[in-house]
HTML snippet that shows the backbone in 3Dmol.js (N, CA, C, O; Angstrom):
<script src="https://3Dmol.org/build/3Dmol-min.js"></script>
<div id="view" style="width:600px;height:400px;position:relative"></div>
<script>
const pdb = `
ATOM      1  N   UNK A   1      10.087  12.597 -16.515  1.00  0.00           N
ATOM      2  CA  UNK A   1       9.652  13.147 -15.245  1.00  0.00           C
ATOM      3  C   UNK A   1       8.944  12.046 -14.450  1.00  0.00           C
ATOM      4  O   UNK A   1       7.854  11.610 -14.823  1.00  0.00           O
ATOM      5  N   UNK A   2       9.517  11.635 -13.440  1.00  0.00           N
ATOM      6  CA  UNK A   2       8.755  10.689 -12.280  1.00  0.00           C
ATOM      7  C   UNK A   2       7.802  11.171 -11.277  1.00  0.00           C
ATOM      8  O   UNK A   2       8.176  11.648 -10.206  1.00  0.00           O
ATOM      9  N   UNK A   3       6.781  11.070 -11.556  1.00  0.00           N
ATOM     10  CA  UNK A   3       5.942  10.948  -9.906  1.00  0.00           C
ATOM     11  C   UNK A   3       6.154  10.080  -9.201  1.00  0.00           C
ATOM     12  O   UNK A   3       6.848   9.065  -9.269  1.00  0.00           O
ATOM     13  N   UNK A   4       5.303  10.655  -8.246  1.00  0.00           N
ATOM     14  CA  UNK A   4       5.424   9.684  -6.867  1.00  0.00           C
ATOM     15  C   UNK A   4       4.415   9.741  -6.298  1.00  0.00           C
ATOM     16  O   UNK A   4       3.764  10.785  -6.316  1.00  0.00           O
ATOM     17  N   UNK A   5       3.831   8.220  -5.374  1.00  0.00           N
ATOM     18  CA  UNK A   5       2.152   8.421  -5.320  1.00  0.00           C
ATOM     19  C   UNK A   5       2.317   8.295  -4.002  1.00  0.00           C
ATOM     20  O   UNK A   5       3.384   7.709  -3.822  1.00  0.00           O
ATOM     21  N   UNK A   6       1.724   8.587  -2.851  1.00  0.00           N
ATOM     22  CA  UNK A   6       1.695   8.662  -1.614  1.00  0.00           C
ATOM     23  C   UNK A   6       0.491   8.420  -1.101  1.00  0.00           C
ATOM     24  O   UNK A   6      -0.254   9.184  -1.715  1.00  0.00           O
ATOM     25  N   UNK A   7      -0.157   7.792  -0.318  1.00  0.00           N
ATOM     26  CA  UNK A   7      -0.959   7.499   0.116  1.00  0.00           C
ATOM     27  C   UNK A   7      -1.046   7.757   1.760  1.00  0.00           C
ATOM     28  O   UNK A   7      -0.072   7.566   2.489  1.00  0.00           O
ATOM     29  N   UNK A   8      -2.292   8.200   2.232  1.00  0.00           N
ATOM     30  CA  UNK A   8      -1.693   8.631   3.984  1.00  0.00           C
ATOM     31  C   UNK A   8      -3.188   8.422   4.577  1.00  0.00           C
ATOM     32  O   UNK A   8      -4.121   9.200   4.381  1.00  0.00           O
ATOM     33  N   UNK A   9      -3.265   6.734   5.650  1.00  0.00           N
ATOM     34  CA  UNK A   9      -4.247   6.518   6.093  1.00  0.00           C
ATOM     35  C   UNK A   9      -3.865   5.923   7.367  1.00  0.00           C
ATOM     36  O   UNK A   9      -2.687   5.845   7.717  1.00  0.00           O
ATOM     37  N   UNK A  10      -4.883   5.486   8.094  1.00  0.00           N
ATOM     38  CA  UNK A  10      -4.628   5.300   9.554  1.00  0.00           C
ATOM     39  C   UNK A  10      -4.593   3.726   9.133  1.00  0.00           C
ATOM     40  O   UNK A  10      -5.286   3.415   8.164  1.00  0.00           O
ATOM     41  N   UNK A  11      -3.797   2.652   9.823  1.00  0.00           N
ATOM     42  CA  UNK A  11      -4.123   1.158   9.316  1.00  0.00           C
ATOM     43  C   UNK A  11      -5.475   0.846  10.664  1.00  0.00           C
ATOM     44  O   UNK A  11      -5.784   1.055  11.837  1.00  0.00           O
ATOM     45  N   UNK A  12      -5.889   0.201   9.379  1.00  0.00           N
ATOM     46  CA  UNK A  12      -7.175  -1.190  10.002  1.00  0.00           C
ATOM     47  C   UNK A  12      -7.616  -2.007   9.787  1.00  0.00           C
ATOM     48  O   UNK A  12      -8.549  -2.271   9.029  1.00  0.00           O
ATOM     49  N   UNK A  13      -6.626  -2.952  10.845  1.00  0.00           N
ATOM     50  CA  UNK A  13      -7.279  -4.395  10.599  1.00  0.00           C
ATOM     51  C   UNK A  13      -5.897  -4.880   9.707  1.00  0.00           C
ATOM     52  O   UNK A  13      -6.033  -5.778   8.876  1.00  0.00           O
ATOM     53  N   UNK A  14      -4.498  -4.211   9.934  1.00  0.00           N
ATOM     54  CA  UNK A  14      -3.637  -4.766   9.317  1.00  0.00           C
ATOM     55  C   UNK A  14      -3.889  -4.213   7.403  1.00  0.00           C
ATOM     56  O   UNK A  14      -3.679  -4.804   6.344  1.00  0.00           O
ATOM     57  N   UNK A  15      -4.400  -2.885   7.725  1.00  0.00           N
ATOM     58  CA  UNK A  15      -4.659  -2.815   6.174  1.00  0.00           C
ATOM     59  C   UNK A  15      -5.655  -1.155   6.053  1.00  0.00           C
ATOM     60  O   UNK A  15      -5.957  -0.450   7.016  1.00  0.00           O
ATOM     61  N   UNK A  16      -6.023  -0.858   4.429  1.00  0.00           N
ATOM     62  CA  UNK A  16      -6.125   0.292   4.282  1.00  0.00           C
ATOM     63  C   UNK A  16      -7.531   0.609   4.676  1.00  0.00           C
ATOM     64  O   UNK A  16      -8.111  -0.464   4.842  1.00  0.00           O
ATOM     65  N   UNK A  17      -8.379   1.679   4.912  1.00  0.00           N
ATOM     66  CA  UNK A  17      -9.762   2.228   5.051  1.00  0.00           C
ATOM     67  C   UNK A  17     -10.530   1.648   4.097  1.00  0.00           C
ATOM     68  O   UNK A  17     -10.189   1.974   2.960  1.00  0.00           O
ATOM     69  N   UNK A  18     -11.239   1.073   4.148  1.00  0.00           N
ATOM     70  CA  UNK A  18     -12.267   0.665   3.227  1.00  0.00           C
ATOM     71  C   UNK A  18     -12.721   1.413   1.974  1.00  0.00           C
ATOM     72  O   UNK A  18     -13.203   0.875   0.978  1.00  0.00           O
ATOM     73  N   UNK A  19     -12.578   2.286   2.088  1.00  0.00           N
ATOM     74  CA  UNK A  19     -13.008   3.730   1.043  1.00  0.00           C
ATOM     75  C   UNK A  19     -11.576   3.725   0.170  1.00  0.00           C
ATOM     76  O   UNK A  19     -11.638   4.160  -0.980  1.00  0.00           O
ATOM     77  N   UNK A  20     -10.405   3.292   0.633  1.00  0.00           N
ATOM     78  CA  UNK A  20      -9.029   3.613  -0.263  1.00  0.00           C
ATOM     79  C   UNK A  20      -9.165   2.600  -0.866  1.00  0.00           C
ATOM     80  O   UNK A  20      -8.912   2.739  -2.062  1.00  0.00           O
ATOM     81  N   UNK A  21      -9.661   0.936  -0.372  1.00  0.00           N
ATOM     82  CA  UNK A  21      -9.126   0.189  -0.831  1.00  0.00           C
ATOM     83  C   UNK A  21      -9.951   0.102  -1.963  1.00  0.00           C
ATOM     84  O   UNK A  21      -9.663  -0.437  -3.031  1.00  0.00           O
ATOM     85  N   UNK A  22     -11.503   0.940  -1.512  1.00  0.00           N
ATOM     86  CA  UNK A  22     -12.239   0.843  -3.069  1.00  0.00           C
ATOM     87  C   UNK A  22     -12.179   1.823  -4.072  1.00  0.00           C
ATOM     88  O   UNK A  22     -12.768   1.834  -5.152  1.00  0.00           O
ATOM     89  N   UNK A  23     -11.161   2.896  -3.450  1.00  0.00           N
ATOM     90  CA  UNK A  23     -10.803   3.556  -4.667  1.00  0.00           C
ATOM     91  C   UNK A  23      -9.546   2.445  -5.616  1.00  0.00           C
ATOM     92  O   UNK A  23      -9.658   2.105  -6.794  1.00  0.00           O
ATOM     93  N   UNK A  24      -8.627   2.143  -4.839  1.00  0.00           N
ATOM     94  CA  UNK A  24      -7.904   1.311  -5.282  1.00  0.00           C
ATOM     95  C   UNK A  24      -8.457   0.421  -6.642  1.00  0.00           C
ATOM     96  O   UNK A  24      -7.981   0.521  -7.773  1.00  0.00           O
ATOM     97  N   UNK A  25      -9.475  -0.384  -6.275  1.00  0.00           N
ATOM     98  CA  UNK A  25     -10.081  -1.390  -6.872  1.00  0.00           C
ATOM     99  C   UNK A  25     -11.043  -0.813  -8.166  1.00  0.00           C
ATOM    100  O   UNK A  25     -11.351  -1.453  -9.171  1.00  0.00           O
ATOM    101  N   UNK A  26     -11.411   0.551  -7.838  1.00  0.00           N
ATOM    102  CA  UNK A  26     -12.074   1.124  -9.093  1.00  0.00           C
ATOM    103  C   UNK A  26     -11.083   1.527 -10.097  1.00  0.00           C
ATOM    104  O   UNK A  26     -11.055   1.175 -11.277  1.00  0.00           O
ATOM    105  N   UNK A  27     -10.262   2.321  -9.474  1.00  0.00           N
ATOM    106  CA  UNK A  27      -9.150   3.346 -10.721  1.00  0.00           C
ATOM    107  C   UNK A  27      -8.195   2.527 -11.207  1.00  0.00           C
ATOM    108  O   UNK A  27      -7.692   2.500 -12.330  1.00  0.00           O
ATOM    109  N   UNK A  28      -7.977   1.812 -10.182  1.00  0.00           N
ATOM    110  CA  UNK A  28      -6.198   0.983 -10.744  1.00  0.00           C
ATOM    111  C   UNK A  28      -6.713  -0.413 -11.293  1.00  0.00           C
ATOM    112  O   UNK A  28      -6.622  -1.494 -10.712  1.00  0.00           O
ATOM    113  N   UNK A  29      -7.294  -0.150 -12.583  1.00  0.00           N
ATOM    114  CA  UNK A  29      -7.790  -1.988 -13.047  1.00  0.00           C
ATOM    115  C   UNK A  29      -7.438  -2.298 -14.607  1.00  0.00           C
ATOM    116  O   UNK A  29      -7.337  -1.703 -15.680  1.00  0.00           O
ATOM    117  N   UNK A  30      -7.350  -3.255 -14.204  1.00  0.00           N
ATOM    118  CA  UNK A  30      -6.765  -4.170 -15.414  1.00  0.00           C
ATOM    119  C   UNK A  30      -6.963  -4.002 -17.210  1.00  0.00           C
ATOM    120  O   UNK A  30      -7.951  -4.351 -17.856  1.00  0.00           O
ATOM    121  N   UNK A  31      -5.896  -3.462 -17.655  1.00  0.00           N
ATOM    122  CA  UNK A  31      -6.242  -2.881 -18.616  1.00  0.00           C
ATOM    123  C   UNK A  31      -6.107  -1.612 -19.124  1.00  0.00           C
ATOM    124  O   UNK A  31      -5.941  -1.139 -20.248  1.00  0.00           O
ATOM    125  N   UNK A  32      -6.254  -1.058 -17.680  1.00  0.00           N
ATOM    126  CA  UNK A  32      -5.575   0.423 -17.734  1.00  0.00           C
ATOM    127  C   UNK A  32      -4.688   0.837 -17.174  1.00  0.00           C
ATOM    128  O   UNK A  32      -4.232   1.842 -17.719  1.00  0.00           O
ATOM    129  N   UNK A  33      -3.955   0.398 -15.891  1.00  0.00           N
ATOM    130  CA  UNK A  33      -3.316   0.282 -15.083  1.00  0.00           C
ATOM    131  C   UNK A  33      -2.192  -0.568 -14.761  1.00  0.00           C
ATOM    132  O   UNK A  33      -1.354  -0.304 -13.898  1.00  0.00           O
ATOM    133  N   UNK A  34      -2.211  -1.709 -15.569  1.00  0.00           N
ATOM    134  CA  UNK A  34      -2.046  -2.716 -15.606  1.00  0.00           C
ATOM    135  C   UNK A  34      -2.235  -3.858 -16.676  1.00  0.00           C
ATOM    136  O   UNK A  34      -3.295  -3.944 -17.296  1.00  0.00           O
ATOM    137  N   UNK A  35      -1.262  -4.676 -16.868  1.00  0.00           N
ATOM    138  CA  UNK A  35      -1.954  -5.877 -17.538  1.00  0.00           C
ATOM    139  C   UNK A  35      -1.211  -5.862 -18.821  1.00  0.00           C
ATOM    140  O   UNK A  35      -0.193  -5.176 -18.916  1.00  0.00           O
ATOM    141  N   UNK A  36      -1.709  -6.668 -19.955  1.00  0.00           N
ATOM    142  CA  UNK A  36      -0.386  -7.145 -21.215  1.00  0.00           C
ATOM    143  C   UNK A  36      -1.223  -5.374 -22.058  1.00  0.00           C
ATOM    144  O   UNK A  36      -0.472  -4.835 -22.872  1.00  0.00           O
ATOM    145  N   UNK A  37      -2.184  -4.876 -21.892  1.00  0.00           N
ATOM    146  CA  UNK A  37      -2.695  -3.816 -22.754  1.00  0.00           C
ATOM    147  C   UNK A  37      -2.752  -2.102 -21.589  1.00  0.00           C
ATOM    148  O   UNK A  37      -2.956  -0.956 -21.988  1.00  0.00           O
ATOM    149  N   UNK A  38      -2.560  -2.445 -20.549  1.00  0.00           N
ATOM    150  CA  UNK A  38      -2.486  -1.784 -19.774  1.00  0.00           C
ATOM    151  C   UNK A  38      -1.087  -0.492 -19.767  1.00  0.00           C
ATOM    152  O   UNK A  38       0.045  -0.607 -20.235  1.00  0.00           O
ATOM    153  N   UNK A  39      -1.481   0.242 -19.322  1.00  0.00           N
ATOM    154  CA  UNK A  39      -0.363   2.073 -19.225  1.00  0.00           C
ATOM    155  C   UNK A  39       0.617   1.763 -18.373  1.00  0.00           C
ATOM    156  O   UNK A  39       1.603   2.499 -18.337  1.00  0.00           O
ATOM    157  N   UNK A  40       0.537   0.635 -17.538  1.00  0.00           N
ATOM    158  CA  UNK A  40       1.400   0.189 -16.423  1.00  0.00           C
ATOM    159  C   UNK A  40       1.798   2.017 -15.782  1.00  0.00           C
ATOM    160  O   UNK A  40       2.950   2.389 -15.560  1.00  0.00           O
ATOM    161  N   UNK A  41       0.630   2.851 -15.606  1.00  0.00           N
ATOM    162  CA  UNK A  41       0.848   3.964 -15.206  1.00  0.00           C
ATOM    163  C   UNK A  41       1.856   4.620 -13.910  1.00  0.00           C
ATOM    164  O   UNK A  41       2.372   5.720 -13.711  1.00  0.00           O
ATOM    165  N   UNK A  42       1.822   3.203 -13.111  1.00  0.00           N
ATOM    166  CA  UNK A  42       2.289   3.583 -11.357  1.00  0.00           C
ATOM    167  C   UNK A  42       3.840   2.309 -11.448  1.00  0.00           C
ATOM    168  O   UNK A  42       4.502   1.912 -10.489  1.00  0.00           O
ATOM    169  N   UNK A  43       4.053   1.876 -13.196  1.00  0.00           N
ATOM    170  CA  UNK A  43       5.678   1.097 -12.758  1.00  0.00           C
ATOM    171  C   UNK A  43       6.661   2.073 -12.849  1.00  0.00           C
ATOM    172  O   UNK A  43       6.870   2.895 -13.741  1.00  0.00           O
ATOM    173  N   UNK A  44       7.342   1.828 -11.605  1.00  0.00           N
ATOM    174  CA  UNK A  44       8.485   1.902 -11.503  1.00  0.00           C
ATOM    175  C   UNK A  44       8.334   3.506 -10.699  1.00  0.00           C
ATOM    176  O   UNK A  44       9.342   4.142 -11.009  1.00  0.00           O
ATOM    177  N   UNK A  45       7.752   4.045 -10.114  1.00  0.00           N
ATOM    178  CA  UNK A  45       7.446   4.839  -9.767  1.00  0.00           C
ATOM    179  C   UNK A  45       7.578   4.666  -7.780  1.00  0.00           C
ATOM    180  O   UNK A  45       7.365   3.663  -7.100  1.00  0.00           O
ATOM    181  N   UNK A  46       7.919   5.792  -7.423  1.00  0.00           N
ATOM    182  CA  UNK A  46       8.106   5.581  -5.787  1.00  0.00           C
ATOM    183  C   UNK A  46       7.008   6.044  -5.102  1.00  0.00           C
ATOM    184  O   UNK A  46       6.366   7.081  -5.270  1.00  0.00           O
ATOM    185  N   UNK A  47       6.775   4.544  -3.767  1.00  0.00           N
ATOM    186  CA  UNK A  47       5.449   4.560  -3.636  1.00  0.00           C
ATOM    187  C   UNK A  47       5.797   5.329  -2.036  1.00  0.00           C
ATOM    188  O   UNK A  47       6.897   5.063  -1.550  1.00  0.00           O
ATOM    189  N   UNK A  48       5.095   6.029  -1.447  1.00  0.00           N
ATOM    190  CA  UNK A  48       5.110   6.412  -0.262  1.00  0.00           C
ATOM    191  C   UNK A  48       3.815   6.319   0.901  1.00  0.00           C
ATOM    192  O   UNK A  48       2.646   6.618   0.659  1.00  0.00           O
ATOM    193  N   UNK A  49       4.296   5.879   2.073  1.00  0.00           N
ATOM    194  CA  UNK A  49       3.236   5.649   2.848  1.00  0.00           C
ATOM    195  C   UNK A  49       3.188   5.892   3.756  1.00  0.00           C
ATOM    196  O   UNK A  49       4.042   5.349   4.458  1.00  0.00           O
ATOM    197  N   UNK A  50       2.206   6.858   4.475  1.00  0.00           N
ATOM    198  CA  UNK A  50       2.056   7.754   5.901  1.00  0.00           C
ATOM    199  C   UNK A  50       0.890   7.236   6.513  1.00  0.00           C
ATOM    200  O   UNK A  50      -0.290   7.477   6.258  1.00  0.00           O
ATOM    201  N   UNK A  51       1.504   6.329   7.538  1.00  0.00           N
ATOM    202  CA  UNK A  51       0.160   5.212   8.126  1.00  0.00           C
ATOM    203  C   UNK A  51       0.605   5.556   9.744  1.00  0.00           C
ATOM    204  O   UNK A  51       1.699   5.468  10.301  1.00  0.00           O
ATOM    205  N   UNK A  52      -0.901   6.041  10.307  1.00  0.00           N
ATOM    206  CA  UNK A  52      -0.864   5.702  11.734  1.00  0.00           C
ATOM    207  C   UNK A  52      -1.360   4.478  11.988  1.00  0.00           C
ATOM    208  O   UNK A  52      -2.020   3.779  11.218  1.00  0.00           O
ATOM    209  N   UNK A  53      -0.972   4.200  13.260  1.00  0.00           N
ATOM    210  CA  UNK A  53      -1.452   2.566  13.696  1.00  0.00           C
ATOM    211  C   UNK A  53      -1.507   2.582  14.720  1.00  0.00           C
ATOM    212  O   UNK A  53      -1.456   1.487  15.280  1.00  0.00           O
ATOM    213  N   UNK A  54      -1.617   3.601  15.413  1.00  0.00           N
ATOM    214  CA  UNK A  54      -1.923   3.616  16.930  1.00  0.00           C
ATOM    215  C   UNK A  54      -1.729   2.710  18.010  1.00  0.00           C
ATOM    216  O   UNK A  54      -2.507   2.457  18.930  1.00  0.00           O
ATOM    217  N   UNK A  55      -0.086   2.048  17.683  1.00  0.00           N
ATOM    218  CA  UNK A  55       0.368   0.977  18.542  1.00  0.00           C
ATOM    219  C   UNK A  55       1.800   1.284  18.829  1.00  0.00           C
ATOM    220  O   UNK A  55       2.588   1.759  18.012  1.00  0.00           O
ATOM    221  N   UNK A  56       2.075   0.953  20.132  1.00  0.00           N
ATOM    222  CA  UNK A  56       3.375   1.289  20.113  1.00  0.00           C
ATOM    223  C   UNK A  56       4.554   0.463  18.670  1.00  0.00           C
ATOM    224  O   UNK A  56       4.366  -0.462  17.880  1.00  0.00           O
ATOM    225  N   UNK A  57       5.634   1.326  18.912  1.00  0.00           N
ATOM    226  CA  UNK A  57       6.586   0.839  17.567  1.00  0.00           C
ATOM    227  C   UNK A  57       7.056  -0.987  17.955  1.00  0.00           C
ATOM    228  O   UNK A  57       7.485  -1.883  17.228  1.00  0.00           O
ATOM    229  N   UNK A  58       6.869  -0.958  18.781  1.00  0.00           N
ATOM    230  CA  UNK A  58       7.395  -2.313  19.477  1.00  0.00           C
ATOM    231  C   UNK A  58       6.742  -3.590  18.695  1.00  0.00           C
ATOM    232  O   UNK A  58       7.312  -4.635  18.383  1.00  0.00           O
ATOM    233  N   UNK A  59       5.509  -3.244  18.488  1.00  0.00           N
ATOM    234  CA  UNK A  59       4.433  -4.033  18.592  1.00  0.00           C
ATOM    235  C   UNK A  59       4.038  -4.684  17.180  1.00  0.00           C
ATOM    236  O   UNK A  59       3.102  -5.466  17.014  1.00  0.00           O
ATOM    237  N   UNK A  60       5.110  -4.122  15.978  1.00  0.00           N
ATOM    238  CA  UNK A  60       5.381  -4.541  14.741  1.00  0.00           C
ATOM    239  C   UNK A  60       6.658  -5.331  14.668  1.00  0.00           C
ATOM    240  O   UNK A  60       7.585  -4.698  14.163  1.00  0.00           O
ATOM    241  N   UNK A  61       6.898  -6.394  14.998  1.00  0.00           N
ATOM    242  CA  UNK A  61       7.959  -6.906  15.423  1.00  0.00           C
ATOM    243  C   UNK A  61       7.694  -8.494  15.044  1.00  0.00           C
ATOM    244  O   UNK A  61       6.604  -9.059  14.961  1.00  0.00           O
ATOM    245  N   UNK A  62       9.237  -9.140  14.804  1.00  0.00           N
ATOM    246  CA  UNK A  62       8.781 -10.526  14.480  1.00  0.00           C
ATOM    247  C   UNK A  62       8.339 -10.789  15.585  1.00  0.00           C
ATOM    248  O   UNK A  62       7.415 -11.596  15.687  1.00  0.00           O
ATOM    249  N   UNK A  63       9.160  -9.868  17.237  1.00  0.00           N
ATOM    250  CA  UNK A  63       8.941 -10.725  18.715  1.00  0.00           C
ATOM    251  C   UNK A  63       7.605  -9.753  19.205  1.00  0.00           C
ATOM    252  O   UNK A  63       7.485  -9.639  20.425  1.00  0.00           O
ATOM    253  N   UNK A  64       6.786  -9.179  18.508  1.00  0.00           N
ATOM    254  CA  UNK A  64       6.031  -8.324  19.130  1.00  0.00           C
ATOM    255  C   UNK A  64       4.600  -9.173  19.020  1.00  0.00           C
ATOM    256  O   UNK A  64       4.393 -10.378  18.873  1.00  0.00           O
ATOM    257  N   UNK A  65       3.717  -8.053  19.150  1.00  0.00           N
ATOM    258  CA  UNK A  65       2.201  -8.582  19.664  1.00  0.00           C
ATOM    259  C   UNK A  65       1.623  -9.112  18.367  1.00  0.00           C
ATOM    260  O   UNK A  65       0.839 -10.061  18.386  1.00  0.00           O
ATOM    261  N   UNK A  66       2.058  -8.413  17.035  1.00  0.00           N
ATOM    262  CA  UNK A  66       1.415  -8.910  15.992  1.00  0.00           C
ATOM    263  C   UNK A  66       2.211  -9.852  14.680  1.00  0.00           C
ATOM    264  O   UNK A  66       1.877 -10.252  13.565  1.00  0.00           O
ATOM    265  N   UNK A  67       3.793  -9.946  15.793  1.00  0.00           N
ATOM    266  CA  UNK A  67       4.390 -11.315  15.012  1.00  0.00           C
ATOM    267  C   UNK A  67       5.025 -10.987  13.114  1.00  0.00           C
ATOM    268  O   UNK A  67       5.545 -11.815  12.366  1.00  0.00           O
ATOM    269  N   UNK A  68       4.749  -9.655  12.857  1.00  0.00           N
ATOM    270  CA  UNK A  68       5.023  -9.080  11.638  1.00  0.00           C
ATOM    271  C   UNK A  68       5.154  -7.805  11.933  1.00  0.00           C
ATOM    272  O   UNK A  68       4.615  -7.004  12.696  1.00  0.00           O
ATOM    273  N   UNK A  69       6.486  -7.804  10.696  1.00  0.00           N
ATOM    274  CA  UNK A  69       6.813  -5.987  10.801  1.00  0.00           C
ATOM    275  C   UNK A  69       5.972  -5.229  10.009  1.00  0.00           C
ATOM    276  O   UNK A  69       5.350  -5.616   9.020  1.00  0.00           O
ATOM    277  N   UNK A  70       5.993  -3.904  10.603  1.00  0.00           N
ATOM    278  CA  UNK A  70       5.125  -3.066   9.648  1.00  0.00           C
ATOM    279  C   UNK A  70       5.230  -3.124   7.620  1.00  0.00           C
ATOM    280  O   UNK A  70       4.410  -3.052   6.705  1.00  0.00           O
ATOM    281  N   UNK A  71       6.643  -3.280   7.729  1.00  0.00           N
ATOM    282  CA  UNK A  71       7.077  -3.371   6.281  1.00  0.00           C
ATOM    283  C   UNK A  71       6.240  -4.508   5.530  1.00  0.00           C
ATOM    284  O   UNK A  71       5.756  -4.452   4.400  1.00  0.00           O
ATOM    285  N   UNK A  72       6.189  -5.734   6.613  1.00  0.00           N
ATOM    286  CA  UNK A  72       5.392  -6.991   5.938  1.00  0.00           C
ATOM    287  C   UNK A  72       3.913  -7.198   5.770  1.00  0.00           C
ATOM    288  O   UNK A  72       3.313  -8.037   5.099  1.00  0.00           O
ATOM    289  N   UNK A  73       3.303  -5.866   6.831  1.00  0.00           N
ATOM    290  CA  UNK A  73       1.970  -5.927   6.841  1.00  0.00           C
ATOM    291  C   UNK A  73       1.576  -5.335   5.274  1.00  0.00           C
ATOM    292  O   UNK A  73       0.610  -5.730   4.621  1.00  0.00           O
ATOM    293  N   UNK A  74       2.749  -4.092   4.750  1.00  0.00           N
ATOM    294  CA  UNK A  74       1.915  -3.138   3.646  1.00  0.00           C
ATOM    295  C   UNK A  74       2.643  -3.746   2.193  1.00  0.00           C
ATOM    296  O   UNK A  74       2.559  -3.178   1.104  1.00  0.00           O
ATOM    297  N   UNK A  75       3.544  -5.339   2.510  1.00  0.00           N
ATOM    298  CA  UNK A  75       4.019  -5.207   0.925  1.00  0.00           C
ATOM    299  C   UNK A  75       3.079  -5.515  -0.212  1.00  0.00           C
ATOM    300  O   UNK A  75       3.528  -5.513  -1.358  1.00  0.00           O
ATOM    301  N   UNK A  76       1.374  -5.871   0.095  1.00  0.00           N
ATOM    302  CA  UNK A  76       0.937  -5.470  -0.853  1.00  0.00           C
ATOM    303  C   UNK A  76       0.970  -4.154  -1.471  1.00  0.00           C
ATOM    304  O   UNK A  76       0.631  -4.251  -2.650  1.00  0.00           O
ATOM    305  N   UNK A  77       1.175  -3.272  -1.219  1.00  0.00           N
ATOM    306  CA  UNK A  77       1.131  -1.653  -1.354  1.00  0.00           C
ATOM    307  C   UNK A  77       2.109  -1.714  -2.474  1.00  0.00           C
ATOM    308  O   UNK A  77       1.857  -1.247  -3.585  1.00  0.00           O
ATOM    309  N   UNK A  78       3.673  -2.529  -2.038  1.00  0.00           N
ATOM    310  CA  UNK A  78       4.752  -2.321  -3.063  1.00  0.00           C
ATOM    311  C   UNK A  78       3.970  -3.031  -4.658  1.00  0.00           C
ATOM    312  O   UNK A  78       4.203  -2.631  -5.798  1.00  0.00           O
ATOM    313  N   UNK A  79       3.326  -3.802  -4.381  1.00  0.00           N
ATOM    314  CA  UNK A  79       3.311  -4.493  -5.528  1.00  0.00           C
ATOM    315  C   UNK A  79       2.409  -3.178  -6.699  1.00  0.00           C
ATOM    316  O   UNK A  79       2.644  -3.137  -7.906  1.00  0.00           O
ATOM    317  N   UNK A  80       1.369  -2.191  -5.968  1.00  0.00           N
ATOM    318  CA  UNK A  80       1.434  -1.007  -7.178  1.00  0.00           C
ATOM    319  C   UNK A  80       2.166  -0.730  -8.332  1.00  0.00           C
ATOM    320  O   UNK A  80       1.670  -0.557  -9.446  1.00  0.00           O
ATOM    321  N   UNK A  81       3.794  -0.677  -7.949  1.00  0.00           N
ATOM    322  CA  UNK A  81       4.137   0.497  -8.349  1.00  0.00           C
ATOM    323  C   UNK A  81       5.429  -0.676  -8.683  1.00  0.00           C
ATOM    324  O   UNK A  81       6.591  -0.282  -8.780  1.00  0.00           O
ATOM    325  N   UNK A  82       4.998  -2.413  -8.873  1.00  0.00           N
ATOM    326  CA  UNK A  82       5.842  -2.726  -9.355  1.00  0.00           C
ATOM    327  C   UNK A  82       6.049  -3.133 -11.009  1.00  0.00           C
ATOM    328  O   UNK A  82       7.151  -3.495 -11.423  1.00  0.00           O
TER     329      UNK A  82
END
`;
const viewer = $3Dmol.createViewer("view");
viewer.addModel(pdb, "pdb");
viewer.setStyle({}, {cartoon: {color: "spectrum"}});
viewer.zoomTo();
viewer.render();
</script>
């Protein structure tokens, strides 16, 4: 049986709420989560992400205002669940 982890925050600053990223940093650590002794709990598992960004769609673009696509701003995110 596969889960699937979803995460759903507004981006800031090119990145997650301060409060996710320290849940992030508490629950998902090395050893348990991860690592040569680790549950590798979240591999291989599909990651999902519901991000406002309150910019037009344009504006994630190699030719846009912030020179990177949305996909390139969150591939730390992929690396979870790799």
């Amino acid at each position: 049986m596969q889960q699937n982890l979803i995460f759903q925050f507004p981006l800031y600053w090119y990145s997650s709420p301060s409060l996710l990223k320290k849940w992030i940093d508490e629950v998902i650590i090395y050893g348990w989560a991860y690592g040569s002794k680790g549950k590798r709990i979240f591999y291989n598992r599909k990651l999902g992400l519901a991000i406002s960004a309150g910019v037009k769609k344009g504006e994630f673009t190699s030719m846009g205002k912030n020179k990177h696509t949305l996909t390139q701003m969150l591939t730390p995110f992929k690396s979870l669940c790799a």
